[in-house]
LUMMI-799651 format. One record per residue: chain; x, y, z of N, C-alpha, C in turn; residue number from 1; residue in one letter. Coordinates in steps of 0.001 Angstrom, whole numbers, plus 500000, padded with zeros to 6 digits. Example, Ala and Ser with C-alpha at 12.3 -4.5 7.8 and 13.67 -1.06 7.14 Angstrom:
<nodes>
- A; 513190; 494310; 507800; 512300; 495500; 507800; 513200; 496700; 507800; 1; A
- A; 512850; 497750; 507080; 513670; 498940; 507140; 512900; 500030; 507870; 2; S
</nodes>
This chain:
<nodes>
- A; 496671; 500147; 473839; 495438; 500423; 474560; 495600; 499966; 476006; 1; X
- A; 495336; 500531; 476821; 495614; 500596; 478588; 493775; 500395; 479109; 2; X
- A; 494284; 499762; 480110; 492520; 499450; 480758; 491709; 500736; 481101; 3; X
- A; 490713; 500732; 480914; 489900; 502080; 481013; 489967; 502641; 482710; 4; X
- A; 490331; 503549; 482955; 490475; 504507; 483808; 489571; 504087; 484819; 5; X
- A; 488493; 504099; 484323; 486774; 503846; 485442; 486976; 502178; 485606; 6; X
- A; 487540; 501344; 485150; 487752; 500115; 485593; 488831; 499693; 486612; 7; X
- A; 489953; 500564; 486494; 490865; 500834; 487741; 490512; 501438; 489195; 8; X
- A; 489577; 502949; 489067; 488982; 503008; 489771; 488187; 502131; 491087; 9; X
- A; 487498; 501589; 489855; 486408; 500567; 490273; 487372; 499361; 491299; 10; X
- A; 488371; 499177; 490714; 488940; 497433; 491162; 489795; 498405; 492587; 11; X
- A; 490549; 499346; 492441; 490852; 499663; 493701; 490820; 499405; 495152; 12; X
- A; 489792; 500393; 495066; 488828; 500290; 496410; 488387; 498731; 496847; 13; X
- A; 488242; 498142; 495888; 488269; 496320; 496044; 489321; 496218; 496744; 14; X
- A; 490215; 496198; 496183; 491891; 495941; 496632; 492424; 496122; 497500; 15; X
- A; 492000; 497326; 498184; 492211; 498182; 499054; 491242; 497040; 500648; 16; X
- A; 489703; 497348; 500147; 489747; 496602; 501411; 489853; 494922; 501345; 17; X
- A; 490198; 494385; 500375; 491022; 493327; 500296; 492054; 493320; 501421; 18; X
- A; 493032; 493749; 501107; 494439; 494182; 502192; 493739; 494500; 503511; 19; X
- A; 493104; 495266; 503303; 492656; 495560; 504717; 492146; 494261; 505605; 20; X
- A; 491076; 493610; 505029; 491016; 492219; 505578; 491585; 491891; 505618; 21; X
- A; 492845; 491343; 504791; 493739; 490235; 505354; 494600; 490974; 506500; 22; X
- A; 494865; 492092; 506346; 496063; 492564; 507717; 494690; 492186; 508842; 23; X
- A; 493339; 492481; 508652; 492768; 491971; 510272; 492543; 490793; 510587; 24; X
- A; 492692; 489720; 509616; 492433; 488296; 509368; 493931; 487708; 510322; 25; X
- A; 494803; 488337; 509693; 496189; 488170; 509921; 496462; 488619; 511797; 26; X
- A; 495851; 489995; 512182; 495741; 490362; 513847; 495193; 489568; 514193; 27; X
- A; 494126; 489134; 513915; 493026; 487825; 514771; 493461; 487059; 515050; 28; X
- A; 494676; 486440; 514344; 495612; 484949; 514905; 496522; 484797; 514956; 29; X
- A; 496911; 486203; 514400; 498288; 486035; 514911; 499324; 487272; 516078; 30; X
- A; 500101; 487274; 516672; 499995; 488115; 517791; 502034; 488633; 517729; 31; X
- A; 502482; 487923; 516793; 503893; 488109; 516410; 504106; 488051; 515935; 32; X
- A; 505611; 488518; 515086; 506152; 488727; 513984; 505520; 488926; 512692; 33; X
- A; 504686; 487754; 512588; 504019; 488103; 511326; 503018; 489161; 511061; 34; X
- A; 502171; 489258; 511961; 501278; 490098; 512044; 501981; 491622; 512235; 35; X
- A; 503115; 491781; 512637; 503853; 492904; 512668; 503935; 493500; 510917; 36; X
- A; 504244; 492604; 510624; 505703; 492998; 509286; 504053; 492769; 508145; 37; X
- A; 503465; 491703; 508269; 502422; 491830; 507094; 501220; 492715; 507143; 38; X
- A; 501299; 493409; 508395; 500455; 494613; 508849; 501145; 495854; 507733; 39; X
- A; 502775; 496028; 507963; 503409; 496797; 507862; 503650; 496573; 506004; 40; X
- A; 503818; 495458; 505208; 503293; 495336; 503923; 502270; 495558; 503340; 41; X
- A; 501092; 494925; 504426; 499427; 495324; 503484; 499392; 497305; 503372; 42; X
- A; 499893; 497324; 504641; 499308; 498779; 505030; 500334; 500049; 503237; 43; X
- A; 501610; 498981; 502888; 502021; 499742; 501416; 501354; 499411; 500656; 44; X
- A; 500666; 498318; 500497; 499522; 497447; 499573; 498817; 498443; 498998; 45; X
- A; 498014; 499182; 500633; 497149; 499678; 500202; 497047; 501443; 499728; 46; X
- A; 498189; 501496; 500086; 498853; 502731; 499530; 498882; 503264; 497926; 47; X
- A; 499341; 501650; 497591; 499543; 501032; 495991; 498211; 501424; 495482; 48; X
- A; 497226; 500844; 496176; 496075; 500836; 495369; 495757; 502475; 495269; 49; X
- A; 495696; 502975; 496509; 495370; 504562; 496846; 495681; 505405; 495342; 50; X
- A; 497015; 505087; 495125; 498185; 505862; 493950; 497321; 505679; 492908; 51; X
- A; 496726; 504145; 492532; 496138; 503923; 491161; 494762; 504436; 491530; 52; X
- A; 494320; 504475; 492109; 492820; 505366; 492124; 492571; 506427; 491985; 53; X
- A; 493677; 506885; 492658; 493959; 508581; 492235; 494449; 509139; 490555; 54; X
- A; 495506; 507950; 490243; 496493; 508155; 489003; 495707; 506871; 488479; 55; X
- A; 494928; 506399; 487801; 494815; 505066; 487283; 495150; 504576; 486212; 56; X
- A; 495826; 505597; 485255; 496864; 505647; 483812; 497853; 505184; 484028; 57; X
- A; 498129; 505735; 485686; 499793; 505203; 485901; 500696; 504054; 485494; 58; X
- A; 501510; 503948; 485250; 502516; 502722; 484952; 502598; 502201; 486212; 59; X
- A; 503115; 500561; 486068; 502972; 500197; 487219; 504410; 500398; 488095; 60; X
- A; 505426; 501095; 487576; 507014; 501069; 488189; 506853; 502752; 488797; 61; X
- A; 506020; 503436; 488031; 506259; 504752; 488597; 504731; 504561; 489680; 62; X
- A; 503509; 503564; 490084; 502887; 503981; 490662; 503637; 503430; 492172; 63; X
- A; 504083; 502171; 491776; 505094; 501384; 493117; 506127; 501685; 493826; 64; X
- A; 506626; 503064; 493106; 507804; 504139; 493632; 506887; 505052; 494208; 65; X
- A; 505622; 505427; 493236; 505087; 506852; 494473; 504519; 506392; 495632; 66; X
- A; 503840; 504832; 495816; 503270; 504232; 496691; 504758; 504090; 498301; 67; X
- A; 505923; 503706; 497437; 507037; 503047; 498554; 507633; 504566; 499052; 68; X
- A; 507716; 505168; 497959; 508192; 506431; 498867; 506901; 507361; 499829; 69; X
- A; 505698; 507370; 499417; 505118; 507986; 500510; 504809; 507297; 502082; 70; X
- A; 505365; 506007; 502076; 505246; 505127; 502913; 506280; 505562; 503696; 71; X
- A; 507862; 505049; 502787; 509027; 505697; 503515; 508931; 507397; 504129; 72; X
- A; 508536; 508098; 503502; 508053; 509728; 504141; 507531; 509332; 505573; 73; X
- A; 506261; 508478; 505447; 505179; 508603; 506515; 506076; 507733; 507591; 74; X
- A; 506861; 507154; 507070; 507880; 506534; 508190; 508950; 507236; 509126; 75; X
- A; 509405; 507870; 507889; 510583; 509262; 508817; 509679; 510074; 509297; 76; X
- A; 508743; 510369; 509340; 508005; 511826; 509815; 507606; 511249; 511095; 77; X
- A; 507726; 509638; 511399; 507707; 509255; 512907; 508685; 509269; 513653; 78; X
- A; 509862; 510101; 513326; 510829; 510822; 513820; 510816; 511754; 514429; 79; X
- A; 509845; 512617; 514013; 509542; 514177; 514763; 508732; 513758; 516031; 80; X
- A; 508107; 512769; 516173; 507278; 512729; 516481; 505793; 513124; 517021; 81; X
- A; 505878; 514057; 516159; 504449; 514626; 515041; 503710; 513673; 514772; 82; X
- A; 503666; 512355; 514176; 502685; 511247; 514006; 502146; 510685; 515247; 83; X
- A; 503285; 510568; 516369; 502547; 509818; 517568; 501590; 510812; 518516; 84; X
- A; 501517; 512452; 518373; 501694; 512984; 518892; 499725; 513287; 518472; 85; X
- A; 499900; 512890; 516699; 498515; 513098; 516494; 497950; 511842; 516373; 86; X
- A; 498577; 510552; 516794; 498073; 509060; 517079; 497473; 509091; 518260; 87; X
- A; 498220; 509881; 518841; 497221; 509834; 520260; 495887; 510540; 520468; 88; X
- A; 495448; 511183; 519516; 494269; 512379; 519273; 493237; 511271; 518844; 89; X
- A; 493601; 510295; 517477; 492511; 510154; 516252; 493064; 508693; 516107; 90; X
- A; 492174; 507487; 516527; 492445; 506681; 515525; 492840; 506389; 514180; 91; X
- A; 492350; 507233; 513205; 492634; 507325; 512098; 493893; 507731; 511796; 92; X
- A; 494283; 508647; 512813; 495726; 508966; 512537; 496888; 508199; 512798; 93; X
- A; 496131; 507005; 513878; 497166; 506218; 514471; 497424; 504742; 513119; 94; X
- A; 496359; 504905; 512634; 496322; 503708; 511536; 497326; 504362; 510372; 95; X
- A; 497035; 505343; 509899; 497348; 505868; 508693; 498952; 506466; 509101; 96; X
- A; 499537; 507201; 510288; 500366; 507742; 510428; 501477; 506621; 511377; 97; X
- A; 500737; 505918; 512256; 501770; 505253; 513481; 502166; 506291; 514149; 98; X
- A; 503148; 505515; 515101; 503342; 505850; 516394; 504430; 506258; 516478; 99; X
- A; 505846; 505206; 516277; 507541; 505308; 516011; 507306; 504669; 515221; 100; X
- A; 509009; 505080; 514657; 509665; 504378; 513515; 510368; 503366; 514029; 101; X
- A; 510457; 502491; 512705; 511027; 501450; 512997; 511482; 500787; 511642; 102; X
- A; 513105; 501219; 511644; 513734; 501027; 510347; 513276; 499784; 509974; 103; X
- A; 513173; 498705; 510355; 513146; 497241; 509332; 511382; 497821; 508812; 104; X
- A; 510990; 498489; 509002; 509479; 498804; 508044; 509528; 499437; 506978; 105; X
- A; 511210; 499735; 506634; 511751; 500636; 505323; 511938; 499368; 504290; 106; X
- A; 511923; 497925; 504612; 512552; 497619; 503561; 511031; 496441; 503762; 107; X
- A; 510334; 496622; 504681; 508911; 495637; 504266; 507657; 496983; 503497; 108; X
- A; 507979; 497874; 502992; 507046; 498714; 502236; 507270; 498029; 501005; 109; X
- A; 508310; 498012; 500505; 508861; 497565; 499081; 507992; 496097; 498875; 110; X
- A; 508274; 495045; 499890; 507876; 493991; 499656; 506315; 493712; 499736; 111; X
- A; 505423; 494396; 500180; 504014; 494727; 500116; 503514; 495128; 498567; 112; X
- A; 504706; 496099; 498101; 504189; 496890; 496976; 505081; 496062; 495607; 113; X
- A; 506014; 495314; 495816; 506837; 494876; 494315; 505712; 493691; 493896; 114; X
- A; 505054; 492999; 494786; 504384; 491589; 493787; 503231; 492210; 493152; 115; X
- A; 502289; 493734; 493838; 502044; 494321; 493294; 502046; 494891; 491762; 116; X
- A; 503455; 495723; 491732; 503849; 496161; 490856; 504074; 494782; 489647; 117; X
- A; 504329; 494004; 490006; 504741; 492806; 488980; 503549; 492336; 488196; 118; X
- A; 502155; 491995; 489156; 500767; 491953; 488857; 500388; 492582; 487967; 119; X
- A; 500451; 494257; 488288; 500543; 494856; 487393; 500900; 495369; 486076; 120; X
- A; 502323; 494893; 485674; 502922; 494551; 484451; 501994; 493962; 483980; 121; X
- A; 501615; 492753; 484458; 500877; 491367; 483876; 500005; 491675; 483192; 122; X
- A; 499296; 492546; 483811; 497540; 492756; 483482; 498104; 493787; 482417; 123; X
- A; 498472; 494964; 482555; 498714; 495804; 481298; 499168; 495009; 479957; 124; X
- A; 500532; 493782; 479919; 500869; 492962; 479440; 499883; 492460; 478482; 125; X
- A; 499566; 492101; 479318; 498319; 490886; 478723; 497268; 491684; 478106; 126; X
- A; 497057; 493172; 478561; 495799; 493500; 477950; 496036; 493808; 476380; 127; X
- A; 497057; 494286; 476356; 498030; 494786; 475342; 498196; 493803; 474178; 128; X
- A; 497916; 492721; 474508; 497922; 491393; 473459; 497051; 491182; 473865; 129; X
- A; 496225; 491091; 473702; 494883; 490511; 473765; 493964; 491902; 472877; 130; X
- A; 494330; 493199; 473179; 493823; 494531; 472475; 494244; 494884; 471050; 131; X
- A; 495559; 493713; 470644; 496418; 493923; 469465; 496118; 493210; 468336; 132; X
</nodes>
């Protein structure tokens, strides 16, 4: 037995602007490095959550691969530069798409989204014995 669909839903969007606060909690005081790279983790965080709101059956290894690879996509496509091009139009686009790429943000998507994914085990884990 897997957690009910409408309860994933529900916790999402929590989650979601969870991350979101802390990446602005995190801009407010801080102005380097960190605020770079944990901007650049929350922002797969919340990707993570996006995947399970949409998919909320999902497993947690196949939702943390569709979450890291649409991240990595939205990363190369700041290659064309097509993303900066509509960053400069729309805030929204500049949040969601960026500006350039910047390879070391290929290997901080993963780390936003694996303690995630691990969480996730947990809770299915656990529901699973506790439902048995």
């Amino acid at each position: 037995m897997s957690i009910m669909p409408r309860t994933v839903r529900w916790l999402m969007p929590l989650a979601a602007l969870l991350f979101l606060g802390l990446a602005l909690l995190i801009r407010a005081v801080d102005d380097g490095a960190l605020r770079q790279y944990s901007g650049t983790a929350l922002y797969a965080s919340m990707v993570w959550a996006a995947v399970l709101f949409l998919w909320p059956r999902m497993a947690p290894m196949p939702a943390g691969t569709v979450a890291i690879v649409f991240c990595w996509v939205v990363e190369l496509a700041q290659l064309t530069g097509l993303p900066a091009e509509l960053s400069a139009r729309s805030l929204a686009a500049r949040l969601a798409l960026g500006v350039q790429f910047d390879p070391v943000d290929l290997a901080w998507y993963p780390a936003g989204v694996a303690p995630l994914v691990a969480l996730h085990h947990l809770v299915r884990a656990r529901h699973r014995a506790t439902a048995a």
